[in-house]
Structure formats: structure tokens, C-alpha cells
N, C-alpha and C positions, 0 to 999 in steps of 0.2 A: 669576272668569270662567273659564269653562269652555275650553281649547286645543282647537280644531278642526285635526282630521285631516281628510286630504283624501278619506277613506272618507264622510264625512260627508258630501261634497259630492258624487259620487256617490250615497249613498241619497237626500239632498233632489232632483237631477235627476229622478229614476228615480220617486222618489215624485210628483213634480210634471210627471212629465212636460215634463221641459225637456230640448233636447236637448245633449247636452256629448260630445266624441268618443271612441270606444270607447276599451277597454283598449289593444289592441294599436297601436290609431292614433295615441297621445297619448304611449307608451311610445317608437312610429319617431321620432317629432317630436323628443322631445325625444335623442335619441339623436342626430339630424342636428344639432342644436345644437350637441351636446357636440364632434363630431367636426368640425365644421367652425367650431368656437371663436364661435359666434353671439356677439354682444353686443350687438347692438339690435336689438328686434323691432316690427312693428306687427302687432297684429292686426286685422282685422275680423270683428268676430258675439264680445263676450265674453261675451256669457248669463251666467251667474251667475258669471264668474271663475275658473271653475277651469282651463281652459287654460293664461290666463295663468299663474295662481299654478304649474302646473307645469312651465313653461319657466320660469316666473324664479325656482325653484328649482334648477335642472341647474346653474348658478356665481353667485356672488355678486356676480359686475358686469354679468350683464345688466340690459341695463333694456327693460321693454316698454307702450308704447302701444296702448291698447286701446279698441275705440272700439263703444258698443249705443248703439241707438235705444232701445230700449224703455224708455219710467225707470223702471218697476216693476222691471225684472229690473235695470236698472243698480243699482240702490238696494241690492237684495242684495249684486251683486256687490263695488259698495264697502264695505260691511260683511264681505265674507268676505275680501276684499284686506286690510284693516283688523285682521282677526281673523290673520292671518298675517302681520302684521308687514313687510307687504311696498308702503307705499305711498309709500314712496319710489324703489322701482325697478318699480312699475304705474301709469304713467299711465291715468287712464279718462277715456272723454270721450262722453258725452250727446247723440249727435247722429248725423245718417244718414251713415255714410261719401261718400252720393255728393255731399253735401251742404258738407263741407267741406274745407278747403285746409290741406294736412300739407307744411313745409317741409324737416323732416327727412330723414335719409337712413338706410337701416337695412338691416341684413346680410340678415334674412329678414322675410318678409312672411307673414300666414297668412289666408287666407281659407277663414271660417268663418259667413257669414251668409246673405244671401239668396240659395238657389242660383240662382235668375231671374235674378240683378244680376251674377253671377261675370264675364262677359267684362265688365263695365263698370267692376267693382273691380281688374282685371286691369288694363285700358288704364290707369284714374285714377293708380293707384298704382306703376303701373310707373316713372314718375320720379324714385321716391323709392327705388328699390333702388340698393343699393353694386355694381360694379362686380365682377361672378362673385356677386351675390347670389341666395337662394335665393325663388322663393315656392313655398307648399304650400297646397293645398287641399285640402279635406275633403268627404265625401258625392256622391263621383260614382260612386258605385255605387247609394245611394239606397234603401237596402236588394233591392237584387238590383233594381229594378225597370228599371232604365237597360239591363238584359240582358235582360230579360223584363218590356214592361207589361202581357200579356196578365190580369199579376194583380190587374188596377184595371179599374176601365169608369168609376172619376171622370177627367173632362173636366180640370178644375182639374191635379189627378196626372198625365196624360197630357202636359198642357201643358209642365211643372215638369219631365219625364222630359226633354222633345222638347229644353229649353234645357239640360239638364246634357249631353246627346249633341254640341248647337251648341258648351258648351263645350269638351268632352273634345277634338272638328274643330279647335277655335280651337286649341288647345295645341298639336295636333298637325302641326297649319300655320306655326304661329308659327316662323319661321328666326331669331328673338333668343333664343330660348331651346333646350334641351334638358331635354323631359320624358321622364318615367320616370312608368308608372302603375304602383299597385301594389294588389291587391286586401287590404289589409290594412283591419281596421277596417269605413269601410262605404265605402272605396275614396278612394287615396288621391293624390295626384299631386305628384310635385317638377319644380319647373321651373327651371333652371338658369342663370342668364343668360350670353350664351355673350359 
């Protein structure tokens, strides 16, 4: 059996157009991890696993929960979790986040799926953060467009933009938390629980 590198998973995104979070953005993540001794994570949106597999590589006792709708792209995911040796510390689980009920509790939180859903994964999951737990989100820059949509005239995009702006408000209203944006990646946000 051939050892999969995580370069691999990379070119199958890229080739397949799926989308997984830049260089720079997956590099902070896991970086805030390290520094702030992360050990349980949840994600939402694992697309084909490689997020996770690169947090629950930064130490050997994280463990991360990870949760796609899509079962085609879950299907992968479990097979490259699999191919990494890592399916005892990646939970995956087959189902819409808003959909189901996580009793756990966990240091950081990452949302990474529907940006439309983001304030609703917010409030859902907010229960389930440890006490100064982190959440991070990803694509609130959207490729530049959430700073400029003059570079669409789709309706659909326009929309998509108008809720990641309602998000970035939520964040920045939010008095439970302390965020911090950051334009790394395709725009990034930590939110602090205070």
C-alpha cells in the first residue's frame, strides 16, 4: 500500500476541485493549537479530511470530531483518515451539523462548512466550548469578494457574500467572545471565549 502524504491531498482537492484551507490558513490553525495546548477539537465541513488529519498531527493526544454531510466526500475522507493511521484520534460522523446533538466539550471548535449556516454553527456549538475555548473560522474573506462584490453579478454569490458580512457583524457584536480577524489564507477569524 502506497503512504499518503498530505501533498497528495492537496493535489486531489485542487484537482477536484474541493475546497480545503489555504497554505497559510491551515499552517495559523494549527499553530494556535500547538500554543495553546489544544486537545479536543470539533470540526464542522471535513471535506475530504485533510484539516483534520493536520491538526491531529500538531501532538499525539489530540483527538478531533469531525462532522460532512456530503457521503461521497465523507467516503473519501474516511479512507484518507484511514490511510493516515489516524482513526482513533478522528472521529467522522455522516450528518448535517445542524442536524445533530454533540454532548461533548472541546478546547477549539473550527468551522469550516456552509458559510450561509456560520452564525447558526456558532450559536449550535457554542455549548460545547471549554471555558477560554477557541473557535476559528475560515473563508470570510471569500476570496476577496466580502471586500469587493462588484466582481460577481451572480445573485446566489451576492447573497453568500451579504451572510458572511452578517457574520463577520455577529462576531464582532458578540460581548462572549474576543475576535481577532485575520486576512491570512482566504480570511480568517479567532474567537476567544472570554
Amino acid at each position: 500500500m502506497v503512504q499518503l502524504r498530505i501533498e497528495n491531498l492537496e493535489e486531489y482537492a485542487k484537482d477536484n476541485n474541493i475546497p480545503i484551507m489555504q497554505k497559510d490558513g491551515i499552517e495559523f490553525l494549527c499553530k494556535i493549537i500547538k500554543e495553546n495546548n489544544i486537545k479536543n477539537i470539533l470540526e464542522i465541513g471535513t471535506a475530504i479530511g485533510y484539516s483534520a488529519i493536520k491538526m491531529a498531527s500538531v501532538n499525539n493526544d489530540i483527538k478531533v470530531t469531525t462532522i460532512e454531510r456530503n457521503k461521497q466526500i465523507f467516503d473519501i475522507a474516511v479512507k484518507n483518515i484511514e490511510n493516515f493511521n489516524l482513526k482513533n484520534r478522528i472521529n467522522i460522523i455522516n450528518e448535517d451539523a445542524l442536524d445533530i446533538d454533540i454532548k461533548d466539550k472541546f478546547d477549539l471548535i473550527f468551522i469550516d462548512a456552509a458559510k450561509s449556516q456560520y452564525i447558526k454553527f456558532f450559536l449550535k456549538f457554542d455549548k460545547n466550548l471549554n471555558k477560554n475555548g477557541i473557535i476559528v473560522t475560515d473563508n470570510l474573506s471569500f476570496h476577496g469578494l466580502v471586500y469587493d462584490d462588484s466582481k460577481t453579478n451572480n445573485r446566489n454569490t451576492k447573497q453568500l457574500v451579504r451572510k458572511i458580512r452578517n457574520y463577520i457583524e455577529f462576531l464582532k457584536n458578540n460581548e462572549n467572545y474576543e475576535t481577532t480577524f485575520y486576512s491570512l489564507g482566504d480570511g480568517v477569524s479567532v474567537s476567544i471565549k472570554k
